[in-house]
N, C-alpha and C positions, 0 to 999 in steps of 0.2 A: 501347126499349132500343137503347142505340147495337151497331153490328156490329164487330169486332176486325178490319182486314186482318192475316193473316197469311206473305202474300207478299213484303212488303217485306224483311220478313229475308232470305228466301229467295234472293232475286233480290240483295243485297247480296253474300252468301256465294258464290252461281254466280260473280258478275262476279267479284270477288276472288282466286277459282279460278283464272279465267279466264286473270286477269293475272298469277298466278306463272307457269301452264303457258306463256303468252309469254315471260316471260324467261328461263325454262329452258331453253326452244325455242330462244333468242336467245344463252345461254350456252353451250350445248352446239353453236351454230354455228360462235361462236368461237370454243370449242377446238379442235372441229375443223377447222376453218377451221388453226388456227396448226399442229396436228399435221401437216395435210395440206402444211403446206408447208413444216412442217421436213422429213419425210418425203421430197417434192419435191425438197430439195436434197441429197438422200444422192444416191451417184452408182449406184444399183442401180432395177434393172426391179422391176416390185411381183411379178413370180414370184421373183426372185433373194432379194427379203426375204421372200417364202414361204418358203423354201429355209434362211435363218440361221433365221428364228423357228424353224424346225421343228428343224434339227440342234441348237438351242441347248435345246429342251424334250428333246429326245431323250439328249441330252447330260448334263442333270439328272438324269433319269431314270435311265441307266447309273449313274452319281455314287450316287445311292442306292441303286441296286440292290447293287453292289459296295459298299458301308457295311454293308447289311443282310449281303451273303455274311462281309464280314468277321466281324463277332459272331459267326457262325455257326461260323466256321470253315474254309468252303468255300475257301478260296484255298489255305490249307495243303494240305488233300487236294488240290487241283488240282493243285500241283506236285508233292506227289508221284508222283501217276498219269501226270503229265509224266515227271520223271525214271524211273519203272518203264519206261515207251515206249523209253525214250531208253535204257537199261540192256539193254531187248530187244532193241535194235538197232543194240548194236556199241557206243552213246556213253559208258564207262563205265572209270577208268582202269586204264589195263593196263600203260604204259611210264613210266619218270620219267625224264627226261635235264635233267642237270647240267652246265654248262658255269661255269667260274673259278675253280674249285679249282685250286687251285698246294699251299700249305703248310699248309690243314690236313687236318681227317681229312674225306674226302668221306664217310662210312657215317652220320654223325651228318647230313648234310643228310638222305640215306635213309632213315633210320629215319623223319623227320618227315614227307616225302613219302610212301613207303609204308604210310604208314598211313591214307592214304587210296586204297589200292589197293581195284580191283571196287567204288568206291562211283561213280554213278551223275555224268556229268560237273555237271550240273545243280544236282549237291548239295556240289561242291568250294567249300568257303569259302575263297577265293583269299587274304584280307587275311588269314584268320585262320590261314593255314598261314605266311605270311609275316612275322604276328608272330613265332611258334614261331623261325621261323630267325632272325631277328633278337636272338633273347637265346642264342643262337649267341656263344660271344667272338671267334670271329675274322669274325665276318660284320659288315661294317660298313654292307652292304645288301643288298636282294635283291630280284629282279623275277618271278614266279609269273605261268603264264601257263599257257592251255588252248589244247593244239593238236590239232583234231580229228582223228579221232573217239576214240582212247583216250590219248591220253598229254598227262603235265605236263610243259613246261618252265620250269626254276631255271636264273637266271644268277647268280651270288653274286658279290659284289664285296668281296673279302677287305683284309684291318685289315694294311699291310706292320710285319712288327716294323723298332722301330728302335732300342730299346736294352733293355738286361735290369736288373728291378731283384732288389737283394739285398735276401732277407726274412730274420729269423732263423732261417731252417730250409729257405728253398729261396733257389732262382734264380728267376724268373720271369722269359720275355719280355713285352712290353707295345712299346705304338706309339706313335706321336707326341705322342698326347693324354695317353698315360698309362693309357690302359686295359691290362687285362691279360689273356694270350692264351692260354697255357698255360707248366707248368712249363717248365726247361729244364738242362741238367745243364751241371757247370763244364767240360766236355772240349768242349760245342756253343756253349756262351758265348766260346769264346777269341775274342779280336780284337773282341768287338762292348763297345761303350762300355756300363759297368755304374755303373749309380746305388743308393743309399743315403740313410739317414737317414730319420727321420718327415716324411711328407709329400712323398717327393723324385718321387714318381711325379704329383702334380701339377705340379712343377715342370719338364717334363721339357722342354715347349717352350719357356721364357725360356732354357732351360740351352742349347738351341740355338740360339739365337740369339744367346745370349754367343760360343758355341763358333765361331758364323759372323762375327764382329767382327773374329778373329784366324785366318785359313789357316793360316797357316803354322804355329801351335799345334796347331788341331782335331785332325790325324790322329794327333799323338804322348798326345791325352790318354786314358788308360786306364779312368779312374775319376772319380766325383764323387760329393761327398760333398756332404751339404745339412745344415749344422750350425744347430741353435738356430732353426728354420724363416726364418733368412733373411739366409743367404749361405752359398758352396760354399767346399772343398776340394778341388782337382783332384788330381790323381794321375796322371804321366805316363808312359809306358811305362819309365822307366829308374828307375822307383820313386821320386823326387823328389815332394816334396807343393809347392804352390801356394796360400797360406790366400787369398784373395780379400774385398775388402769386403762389406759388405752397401748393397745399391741397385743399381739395374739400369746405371743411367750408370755407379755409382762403379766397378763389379766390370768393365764392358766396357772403360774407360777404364787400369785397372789392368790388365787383361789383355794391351792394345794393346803397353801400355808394356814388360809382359816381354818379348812378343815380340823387341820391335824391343832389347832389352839380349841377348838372348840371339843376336839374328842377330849381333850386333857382339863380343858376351863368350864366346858357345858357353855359357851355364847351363847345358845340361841337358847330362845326361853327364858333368859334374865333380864333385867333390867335395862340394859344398852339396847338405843333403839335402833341406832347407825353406826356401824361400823365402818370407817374411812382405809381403803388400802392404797389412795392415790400415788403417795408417796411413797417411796423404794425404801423398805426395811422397814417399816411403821406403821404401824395402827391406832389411828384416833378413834375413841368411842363418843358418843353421845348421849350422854343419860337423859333423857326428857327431867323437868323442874330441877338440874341438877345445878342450873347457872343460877336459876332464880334464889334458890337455896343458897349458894354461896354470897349473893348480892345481902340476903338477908341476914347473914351473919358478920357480914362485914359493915353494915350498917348499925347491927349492936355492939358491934365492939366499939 
């Protein structure tokens, strides 16, 4: 009976073995072989890369630890156990000081402030007290600020009026833009340029800049009116109307032009109650009883 070798397999499988663990051995050289020399070319001592590896795992570690506190909660208590400290010892607000009030009521910045009086400096929501003032109408900004250890400083930076509009039931100031600041009565209104009509409160800055085209007009005009959203009536201290076009050219151009007829003619102050510039190159006036008087002598003739 013949005999079976059964080594030969054996001894196939060992060597086989063999030769992966070589080139594993052979591969993991070269890695590390290429590591050690990228490594090599960082400009660090291999303690100093001990030093990042370690802050950068430690680093992680904080990173999640501070995730988990958050879920938790922990950070909220922690400030407030902060701001309690800080509340215990003196940092907590007690003073408000406002600086740039001129014209309006300073007690409305106070009341916003003060209401964060004895809270804790820690827990002053600086943007959020700064909105508050900002829908303020005369406040057209404001700077909030923590000066330690008890008190808030407010600079406000106030909205200048610059002309009063007529509503049907009040006066209102309002500013350049046409925002509106607070009432204002007709005895504190005199002398200051008063506007009119739907929508004249947007208009209020082209209207100055018509007004800045002609000097020698601007001062004597009393009133404007914003007819049909677009074009003005002016109105000059001597009660005199001025109908102007519509378009920015056409009304500045028209404007120039009175000017310079009234430095030569004296318009204003005469007799002409209305001067008409609607039409391009022409000026209609309107003498008050001047039609009636013509009707009356065409009736005697």
């Amino acid at each position: 009976m013949p005999t079976v070798n059964r080594k030969a397999k054996g001894v196939r499988r060992s060597t086989a073995a063999k030769g992966r663990a070589r080139t594993a051995r052979r591969a993991r050289a070269r890695t590390g072989s290429l590591f050690d020399s990228a490594m090599a070319a960082l400009p660090f001592t291999d303690e100093q890369l001990h030093r990042i590896f370690l802050v950068a795992i430690l680093g992680a570690a904080a990173a999640l630890a501070w995730f988990v506190a958050s879920l938790a909660g922990v950070p909220a208590l922690a400030q407030q156990q902060i701001a309690s400290f800080a509340a215990d010892a003196g940092f907590e607000v007690r003073k408000v000081r406002v600086t740039g009030v001129e014209r309006m009521n300073e007690l409305k910045v106070y009341e916003r402030a003060l209401a964060r009086r004895d809270r804790p400096m820690p827990l002053v929501d600086l943007e959020a007290l700064r909105a508050e003032l900002l829908e303020l109408s005369w406040v057209e900004d404001a700077r909030v600020s923590r000066q330690l250890p008890d008190s808030l400083v407010i600079d406000i930076v106030e909205r200048t009026p610059h002309a009063v509009l007529r509503k049907p039931d009040r006066l209102v100031l309002i500013d350049s833009t046409g925002a509106e600041l607070e009432p204002i009565s007709p005895a504190n209104a005199k002398g200051m340029l008063i506007v009119s009509g739907p929508g004249a409160s947007k208009q209020v800055g082209p209207l100055s800049d018509l007004l800045a085209a002609a000097p020698a007009i601007e001062p004597q005009v009393a009133e404007a009116e914003w007819i049909g959203n677009r074009r003005w009536n002016l109105t000059f201290d001597t009660g005199q109307v001025l109908a102007l076009p519509q378009g920015e050219d056409e009304s500045a151009g028209a404007l120039i032009a009175f000017a310079r007829l009234d430095g030569v003619n004296r318009l204003l102050g005469g007799k002409v109650a209305t001067f008409d510039m609607r039409a391009p190159d022409r000026i209609y006036m309107r003498v008050p009883g001047r039609a009636a008087q013509a009707m009356a002598t065409q009736e005697g003739e």
